[in-house]
C-alpha positions as CSV (number, residue, x, y, z in Angstrom):
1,X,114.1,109.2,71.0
2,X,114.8,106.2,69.4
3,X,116.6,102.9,70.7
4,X,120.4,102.2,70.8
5,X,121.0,100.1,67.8
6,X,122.9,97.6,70.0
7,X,119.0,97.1,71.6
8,X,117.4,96.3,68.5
9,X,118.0,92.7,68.1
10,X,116.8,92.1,71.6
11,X,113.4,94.2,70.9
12,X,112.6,92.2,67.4
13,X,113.3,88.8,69.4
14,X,111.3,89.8,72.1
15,X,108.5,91.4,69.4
16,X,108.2,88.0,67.8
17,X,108.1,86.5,70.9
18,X,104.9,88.6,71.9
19,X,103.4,88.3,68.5
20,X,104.0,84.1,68.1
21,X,102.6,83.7,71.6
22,X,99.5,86.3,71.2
23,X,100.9,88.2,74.0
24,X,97.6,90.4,75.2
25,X,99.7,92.9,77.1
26,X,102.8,94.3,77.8
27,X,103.9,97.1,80.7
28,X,106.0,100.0,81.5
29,X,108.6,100.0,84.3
30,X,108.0,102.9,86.5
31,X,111.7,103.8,86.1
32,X,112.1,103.3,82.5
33,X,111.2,105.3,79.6
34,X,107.8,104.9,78.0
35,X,109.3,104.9,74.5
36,X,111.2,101.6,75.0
37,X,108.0,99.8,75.7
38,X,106.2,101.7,73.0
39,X,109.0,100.3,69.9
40,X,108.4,96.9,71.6
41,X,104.7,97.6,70.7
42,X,105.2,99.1,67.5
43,X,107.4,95.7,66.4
44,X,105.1,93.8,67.6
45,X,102.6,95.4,65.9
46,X,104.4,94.9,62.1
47,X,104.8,91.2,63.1
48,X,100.5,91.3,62.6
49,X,100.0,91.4,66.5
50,X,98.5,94.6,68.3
51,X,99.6,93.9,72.0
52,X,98.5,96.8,75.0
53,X,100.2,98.4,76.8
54,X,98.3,97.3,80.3
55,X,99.8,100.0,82.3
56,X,102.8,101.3,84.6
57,X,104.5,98.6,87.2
58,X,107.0,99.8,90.0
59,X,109.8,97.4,90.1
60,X,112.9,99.1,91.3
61,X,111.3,101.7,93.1
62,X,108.2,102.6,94.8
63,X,105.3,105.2,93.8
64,X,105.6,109.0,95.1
65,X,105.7,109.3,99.5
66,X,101.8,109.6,100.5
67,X,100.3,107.7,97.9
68,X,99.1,103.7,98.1
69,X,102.1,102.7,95.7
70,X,104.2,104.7,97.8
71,X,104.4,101.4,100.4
72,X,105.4,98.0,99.8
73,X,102.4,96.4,100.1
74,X,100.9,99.5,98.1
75,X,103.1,98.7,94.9
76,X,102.9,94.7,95.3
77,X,98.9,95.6,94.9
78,X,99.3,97.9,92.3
79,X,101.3,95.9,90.1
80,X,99.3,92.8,90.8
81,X,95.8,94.9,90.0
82,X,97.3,96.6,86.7
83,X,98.5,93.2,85.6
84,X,95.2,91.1,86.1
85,X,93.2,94.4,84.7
86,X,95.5,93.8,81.5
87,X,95.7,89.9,81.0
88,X,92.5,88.6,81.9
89,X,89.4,90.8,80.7
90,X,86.5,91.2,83.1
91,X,84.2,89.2,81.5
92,X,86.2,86.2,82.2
93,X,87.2,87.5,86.0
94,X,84.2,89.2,87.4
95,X,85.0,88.6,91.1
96,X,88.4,91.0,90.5
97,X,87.3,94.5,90.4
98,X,90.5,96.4,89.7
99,X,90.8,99.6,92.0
100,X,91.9,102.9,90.0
């Protein structure tokens, strides 16, 4: 699948946002389609900056019943963990050791 043409401005602004400000990583929503966040990627990309995709964040709803994400205080670690994992690498942050 492919993006509503009415999105498309919004993705190259936000693609030459990422790529002007050297943007090391951007994520998926748990409830939204990987795709989305993979055009983001691919404009940003053709703008001369490879971003990463640092992982999956739950925002609007919580991981599957019986896992750690599947509690508040699951997810808030979760996405706080997959973002530091993705921003700051461990070289630079050697007291955070991301749990997978």
């Amino acid at each position: 699948g492919t993006l509503d043409s009415t999105k498309i401005p919004g993705m190259r602004r936000l693609a030459e946002l990422i790529a002007s400000r050297r943007i090391p990583g951007i994520f998926v929503e748990s409830s939204v389609p990987v795709r989305n966040i993979q055009a983001v990627q691919e404009a940003t990309r053709a703008r001369g900056w490879d971003v990463a995709i640092g992982g999956e964040l739950y925002s609007d709803a919580l991981g599957s019943p019986g896992t750690p994400e599947g509690t508040y205080v699951g997810m808030v670690r979760h996405n706080v963990e997959t973002i530091v994992a993705a921003l700051i690498p461990p070289t630079e942050n050697p007291t955070m050791q991301v749990a997978r």
